[in-house]
C-alpha positions in Angstrom: -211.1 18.7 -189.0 -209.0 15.7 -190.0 -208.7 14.9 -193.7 -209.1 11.4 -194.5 -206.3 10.9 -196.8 -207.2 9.9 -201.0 -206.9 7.2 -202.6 -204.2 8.9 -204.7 -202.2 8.9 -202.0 -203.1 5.6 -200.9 -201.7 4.3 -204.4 -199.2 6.1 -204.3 -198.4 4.5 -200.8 -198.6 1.1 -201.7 -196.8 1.9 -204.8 -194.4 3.1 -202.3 -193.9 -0.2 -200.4 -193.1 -2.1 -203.2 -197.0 -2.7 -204.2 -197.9 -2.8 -208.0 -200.9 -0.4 -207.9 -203.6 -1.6 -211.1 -205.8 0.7 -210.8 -206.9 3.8 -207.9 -210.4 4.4 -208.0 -211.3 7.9 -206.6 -214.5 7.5 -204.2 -215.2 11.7 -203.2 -218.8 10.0 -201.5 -216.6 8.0 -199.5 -216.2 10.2 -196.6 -219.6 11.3 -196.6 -220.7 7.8 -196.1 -218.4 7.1 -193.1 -219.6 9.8 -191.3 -223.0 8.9 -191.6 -222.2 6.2 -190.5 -220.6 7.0 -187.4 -223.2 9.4 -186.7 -225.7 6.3 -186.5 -223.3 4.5 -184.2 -223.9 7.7 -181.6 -227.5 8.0 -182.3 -228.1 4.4 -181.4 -225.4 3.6 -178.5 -227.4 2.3 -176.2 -228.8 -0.3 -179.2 -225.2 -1.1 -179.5 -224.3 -1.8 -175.8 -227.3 -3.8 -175.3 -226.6 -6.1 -178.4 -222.7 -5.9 -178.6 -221.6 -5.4 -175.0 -219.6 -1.9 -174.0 -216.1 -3.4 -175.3 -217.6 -3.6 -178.8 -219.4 -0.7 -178.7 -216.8 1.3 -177.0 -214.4 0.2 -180.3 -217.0 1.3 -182.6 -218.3 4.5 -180.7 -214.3 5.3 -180.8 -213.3 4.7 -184.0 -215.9 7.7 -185.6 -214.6 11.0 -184.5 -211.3 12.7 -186.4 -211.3 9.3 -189.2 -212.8 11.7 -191.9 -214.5 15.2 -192.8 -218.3 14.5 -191.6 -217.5 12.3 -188.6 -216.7 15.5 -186.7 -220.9 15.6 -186.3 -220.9 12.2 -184.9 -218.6 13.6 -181.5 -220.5 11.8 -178.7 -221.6 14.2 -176.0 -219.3 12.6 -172.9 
């Protein structure tokens, strides 16, 4: 399982680059909600072929898996 990384670190990133980090606002749902997400993405494929086209949907479908701790259930079965 691939962690997404905080928004700690994310600050701490930018801050990194030269940024001036205001303010970090910690989000724990965050990942939660991406996976869901994604996991509608796979559930409804063949909505999103028909309505995007397969380049589009083949992006999307793509992007899920590995990007955060609950996408792992949205793995599309190949």
């Amino acid at each position: 399982m691939v962690e997404a990384p905080s928004r700690l670190v994310r600050g701490l990133e930018a801050a990194g680059a030269g940024f001036e980090v205001e303010h970090v606002q910690e989000r724990p749902e965050e990942p939660q909600l991406w996976g869901r997400l994604y996991g509608l993405w796979v559930a409804h494929e063949a909505d999103l072929r028909r309505e995007l086209g397969d380049a589009q949907a083949e992006m999307m479908l793509g992007e899920g898996p590995g990007c955060c701790p609950d996408s792992t259930n949205a793995v599309r079965s190949s």
